[in-house]
C-alpha positions in Angstrom: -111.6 -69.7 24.1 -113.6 -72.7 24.2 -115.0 -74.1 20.9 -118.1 -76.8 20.0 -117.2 -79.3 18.0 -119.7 -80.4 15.5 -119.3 -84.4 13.6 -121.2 -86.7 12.0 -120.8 -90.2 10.6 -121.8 -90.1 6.8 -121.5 -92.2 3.8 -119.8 -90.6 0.6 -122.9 -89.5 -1.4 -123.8 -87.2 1.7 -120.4 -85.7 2.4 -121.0 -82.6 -0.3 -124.1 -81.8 1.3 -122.6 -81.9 4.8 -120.1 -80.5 4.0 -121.8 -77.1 2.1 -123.9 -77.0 5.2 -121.2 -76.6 8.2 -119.2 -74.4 6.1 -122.4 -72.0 5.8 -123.2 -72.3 9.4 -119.8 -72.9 11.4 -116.8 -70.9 11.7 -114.1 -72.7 12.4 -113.5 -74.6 8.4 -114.5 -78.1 7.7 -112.7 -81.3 8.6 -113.3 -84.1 6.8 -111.6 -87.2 7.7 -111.5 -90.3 5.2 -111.5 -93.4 6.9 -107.7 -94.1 6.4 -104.9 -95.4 8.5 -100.7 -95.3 7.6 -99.6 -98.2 5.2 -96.2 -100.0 6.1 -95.2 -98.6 2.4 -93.7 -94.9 3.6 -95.7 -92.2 1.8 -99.0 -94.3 1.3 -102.3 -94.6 3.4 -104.9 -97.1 3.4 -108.3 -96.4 2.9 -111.0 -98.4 4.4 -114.3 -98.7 1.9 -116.5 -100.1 4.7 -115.8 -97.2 7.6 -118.2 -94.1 7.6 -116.4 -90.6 6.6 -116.6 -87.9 9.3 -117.3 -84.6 8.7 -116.7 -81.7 11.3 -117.4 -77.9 12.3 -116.6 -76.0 14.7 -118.4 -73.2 16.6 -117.3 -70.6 18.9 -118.9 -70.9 22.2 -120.8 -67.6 22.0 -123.8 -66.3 23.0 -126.2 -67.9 19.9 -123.7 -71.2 19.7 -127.0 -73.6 20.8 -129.2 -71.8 18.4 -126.6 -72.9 15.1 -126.5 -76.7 16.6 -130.6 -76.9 16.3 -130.7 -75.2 13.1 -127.7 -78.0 12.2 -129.3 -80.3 13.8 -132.6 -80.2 12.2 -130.9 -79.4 8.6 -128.8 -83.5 9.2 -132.1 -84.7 9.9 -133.6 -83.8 6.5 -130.5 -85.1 4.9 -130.7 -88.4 6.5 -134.0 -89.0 4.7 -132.3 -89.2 1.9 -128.5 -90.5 2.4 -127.1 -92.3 5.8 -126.2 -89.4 8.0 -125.6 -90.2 11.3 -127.1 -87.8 14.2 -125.1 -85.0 15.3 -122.1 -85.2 17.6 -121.5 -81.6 20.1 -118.6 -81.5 21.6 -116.6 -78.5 24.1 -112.9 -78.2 23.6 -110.5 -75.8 24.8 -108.8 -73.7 22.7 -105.4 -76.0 22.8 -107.3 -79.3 21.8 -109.6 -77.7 18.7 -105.8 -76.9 17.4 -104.6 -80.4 17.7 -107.7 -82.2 17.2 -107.3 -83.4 13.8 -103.3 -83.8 13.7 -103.5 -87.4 14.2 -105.8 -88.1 11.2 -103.2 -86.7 8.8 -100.0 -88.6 7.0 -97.5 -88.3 5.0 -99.3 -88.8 1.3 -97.9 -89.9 -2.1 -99.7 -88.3 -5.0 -99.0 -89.2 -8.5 -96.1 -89.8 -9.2 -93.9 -87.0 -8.1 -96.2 -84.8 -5.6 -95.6 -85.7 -1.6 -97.7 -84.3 0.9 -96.0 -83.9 4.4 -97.9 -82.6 7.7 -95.7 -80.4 8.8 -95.6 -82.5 12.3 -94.4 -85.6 10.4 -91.0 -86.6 9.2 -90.2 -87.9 5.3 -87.4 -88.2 3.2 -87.9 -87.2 -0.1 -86.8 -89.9 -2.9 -85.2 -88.7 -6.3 -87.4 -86.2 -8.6 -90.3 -86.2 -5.7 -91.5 -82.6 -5.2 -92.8 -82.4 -1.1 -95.3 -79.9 -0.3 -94.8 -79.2 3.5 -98.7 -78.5 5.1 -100.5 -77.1 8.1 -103.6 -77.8 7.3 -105.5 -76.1 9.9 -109.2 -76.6 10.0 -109.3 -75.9 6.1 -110.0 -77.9 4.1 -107.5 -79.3 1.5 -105.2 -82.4 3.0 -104.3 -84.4 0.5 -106.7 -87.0 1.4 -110.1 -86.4 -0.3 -110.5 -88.1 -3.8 -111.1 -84.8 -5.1 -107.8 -83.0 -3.7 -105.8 -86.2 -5.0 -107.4 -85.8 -8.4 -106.5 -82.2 -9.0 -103.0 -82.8 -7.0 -102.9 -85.6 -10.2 -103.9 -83.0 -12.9 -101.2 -80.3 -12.0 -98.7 -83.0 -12.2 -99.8 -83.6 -16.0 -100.6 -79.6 -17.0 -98.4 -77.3 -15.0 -95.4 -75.6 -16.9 -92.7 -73.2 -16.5 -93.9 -70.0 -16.4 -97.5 -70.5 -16.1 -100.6 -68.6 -14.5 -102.6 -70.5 -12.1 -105.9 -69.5 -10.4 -107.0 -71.5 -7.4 -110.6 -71.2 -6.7 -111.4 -72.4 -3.3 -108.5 -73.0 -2.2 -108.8 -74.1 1.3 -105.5 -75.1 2.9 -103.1 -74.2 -0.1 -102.4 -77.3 -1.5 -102.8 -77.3 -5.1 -101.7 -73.9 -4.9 -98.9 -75.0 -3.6 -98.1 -77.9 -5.9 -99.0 -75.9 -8.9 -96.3 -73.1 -7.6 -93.5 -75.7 -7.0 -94.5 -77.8 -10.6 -93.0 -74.5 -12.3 -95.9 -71.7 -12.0 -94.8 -68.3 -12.2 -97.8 -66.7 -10.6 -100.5 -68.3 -8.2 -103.3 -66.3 -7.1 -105.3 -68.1 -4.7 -108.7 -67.3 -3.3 -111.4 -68.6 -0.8 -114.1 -66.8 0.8 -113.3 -68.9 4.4 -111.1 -66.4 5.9 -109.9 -69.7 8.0 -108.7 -71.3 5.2 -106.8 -67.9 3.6 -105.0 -67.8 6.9 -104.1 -71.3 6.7 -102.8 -70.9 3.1 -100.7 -67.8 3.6 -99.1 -69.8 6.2 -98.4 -72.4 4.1 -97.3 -70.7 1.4 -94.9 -69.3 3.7 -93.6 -72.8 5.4 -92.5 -73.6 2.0 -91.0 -70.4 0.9 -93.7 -69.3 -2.1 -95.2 -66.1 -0.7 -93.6 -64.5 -3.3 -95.6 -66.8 -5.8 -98.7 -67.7 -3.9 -100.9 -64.7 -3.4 -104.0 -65.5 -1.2 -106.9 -63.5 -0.3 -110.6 -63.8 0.6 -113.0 -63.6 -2.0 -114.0 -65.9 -4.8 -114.0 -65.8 -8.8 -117.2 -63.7 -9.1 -116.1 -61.1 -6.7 -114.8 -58.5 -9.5 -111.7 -58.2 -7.0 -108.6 -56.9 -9.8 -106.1 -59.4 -8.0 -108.6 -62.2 -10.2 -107.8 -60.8 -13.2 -107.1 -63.1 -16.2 -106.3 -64.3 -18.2 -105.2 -67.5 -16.7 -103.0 -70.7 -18.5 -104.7 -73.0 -15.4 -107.4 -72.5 -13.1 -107.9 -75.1 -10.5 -111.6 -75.0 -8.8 -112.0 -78.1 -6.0 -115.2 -76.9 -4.9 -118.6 -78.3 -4.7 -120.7 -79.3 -7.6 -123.5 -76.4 -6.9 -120.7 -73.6 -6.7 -119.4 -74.9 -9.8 -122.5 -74.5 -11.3 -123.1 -71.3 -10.3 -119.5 -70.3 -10.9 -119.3 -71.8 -14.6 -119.5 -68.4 -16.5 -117.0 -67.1 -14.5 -114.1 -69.7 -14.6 -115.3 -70.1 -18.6 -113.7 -66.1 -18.6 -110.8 -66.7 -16.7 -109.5 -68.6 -19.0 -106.8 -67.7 -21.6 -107.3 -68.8 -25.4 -105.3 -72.2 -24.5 -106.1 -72.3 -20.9 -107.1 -75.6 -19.1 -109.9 -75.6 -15.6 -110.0 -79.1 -13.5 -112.8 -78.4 -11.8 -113.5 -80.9 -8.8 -115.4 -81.6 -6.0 -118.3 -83.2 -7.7 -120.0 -86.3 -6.1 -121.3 -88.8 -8.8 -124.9 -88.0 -9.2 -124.0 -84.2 -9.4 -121.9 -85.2 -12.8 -124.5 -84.6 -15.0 -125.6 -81.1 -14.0 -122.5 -79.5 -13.9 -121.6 -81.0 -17.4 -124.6 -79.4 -18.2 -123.3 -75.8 -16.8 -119.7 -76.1 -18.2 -121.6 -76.6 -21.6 -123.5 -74.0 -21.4 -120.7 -71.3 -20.1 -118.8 -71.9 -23.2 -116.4 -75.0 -21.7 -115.9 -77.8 -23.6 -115.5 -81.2 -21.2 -112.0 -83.7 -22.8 -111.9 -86.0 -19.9 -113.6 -86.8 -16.7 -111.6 -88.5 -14.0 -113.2 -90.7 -11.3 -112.6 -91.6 -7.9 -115.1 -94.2 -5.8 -118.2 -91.6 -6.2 -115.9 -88.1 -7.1 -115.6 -86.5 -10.5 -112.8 -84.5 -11.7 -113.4 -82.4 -15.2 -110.8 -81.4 -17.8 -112.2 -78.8 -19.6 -110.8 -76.2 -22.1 -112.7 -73.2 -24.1 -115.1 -74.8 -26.7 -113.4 -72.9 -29.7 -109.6 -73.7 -28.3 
């Protein structure tokens, strides 16, 4: 098969709307690749403020393919009146290079202070009391490398226990999944409604041993599927700011009396409107983290 590649050069503010667009219009996940390069210090990247992020799609080279790039096309150009977003990039790659593309991008990671993020194409050995989550990121979305994966990766460190319940909305390659499964979680359900990115996370729920713990599927939290069933001790939602929004009732009652959500995904000048949602649902906000222009929310049920 031969697939269209679709990038652009953007500048952070503009990487949520990019983003929500080529996941609505391609079919192949979302890449998106901070401007980063391997530190000499093993398990630590470097990120470069003054380099563009890239954001890519991919399309299958069917019949309508050329259709989806002007419809793309004309959709960047409306966003580029308003943020820097660089014109669009098309690109034809065999089937073999769309599934290597992106492997040289991604490093071994050091999150917090336990939490290791390996490619599963790299090697690393562990140091004492680090916890490595081996990844195959696919074309999901969900490295280790976005602000707002690091900051929930942070999060789990400080709120998963033994024994706890932990929903993953939007949980693109696996990865807090994952960490929240191997910090002590009984039970991880994990859902996404990119049926590339539940592939990927089965998968990696399997390369480390937790299929037993991390059950995937395709859907999302306002799907009434029975697998989402609460109550929940943790739910994790690294989404975007609108689907937060429009999600807020929903992960307000999939919480358990004492339950916590970290809800990411939320670009600075978003912050206030989703504060505004979480209110409203019932969710009372006890910390925001930050991240160069990404929010991260702590919030717990307003009568907990």
């Amino acid at each position: 098969m031969i697939w269209i590649e679709l990038s652009t050069e953007v500048e952070a503010e503009a990487v949520e709307s990019v983003a929500e667009l080529f996941a609505r219009m391609g079919q192949g996940g979302v890449a998106i690749e901070e401007p980063l390069s391997e530190s000499a210090e093993p398990g630590r990247v470097e990120f470069d403020p003054t380099r563009p992020v890239v954001v890519k799609s991919y399309l299958p080279e069917d019949g309508d393919w050329e259709e989806t790039v002007h419809r793309v096309e004309e959709a960047l150009w409306h966003l580029s009146q308003l943020r820097r977003v660089e014109p669009l990039k098309v690109t034809r790659l065999a089937e073999e290079d769309w599934a290597e593309a992106w492997k040289r991008f991604f490093f071994v990671q050091k999150i917090g202070n336990r939490l290791v993020i390996k490619p599963s194409w790299r090697e690393y050995e562990p140091g004492a009391g680090e916890v490595v989550l081996e990844i195959d990121p696919g074309m999901a979305f969900g490295t280790g490398l976005h602000p707002t994966t690091r900051m929930c990766a942070l999060a789990c460190e400080r709120f998963v226990q033994e024994g706890m319940r932990v929903l993953d909305v939007g949980t693109g390659s696996g990865i807090l999944s994952l960490a929240a499964a191997k910090l002590g979680a009984t039970e991880v359900v994990a859902v996404d409604v990119d049926s590339v990115a539940v592939e990927v996370a089965r998968k990696n729920a399997e390369l480390n041993g937790l299929a037993d713990r991390v059950h995937v599927s395709q859907g999302s939290i306002n799907s009434g599927a029975g697998v989402l069933a609460g109550p929940y001790d943790l739910v994790l939602a690294n989404i975007i700011a609108s689907v937060i929004i429009d999600l807020s009732q929903h992960l307000h009652d999939a919480l358990g009396p004492r339950g916590v959500l970290v809800t990411s995904g939320i670009i600075a000048d978003r912050e206030e409107g989703v504060r505004e949602a979480l209110t409203q649902a019932g969710l009372r906000i006890e910390e925001t983290m930050a991240e160069g222009d990404w929010r991260a929310m702590v919030c717990r049920r307003g009568g907990a």
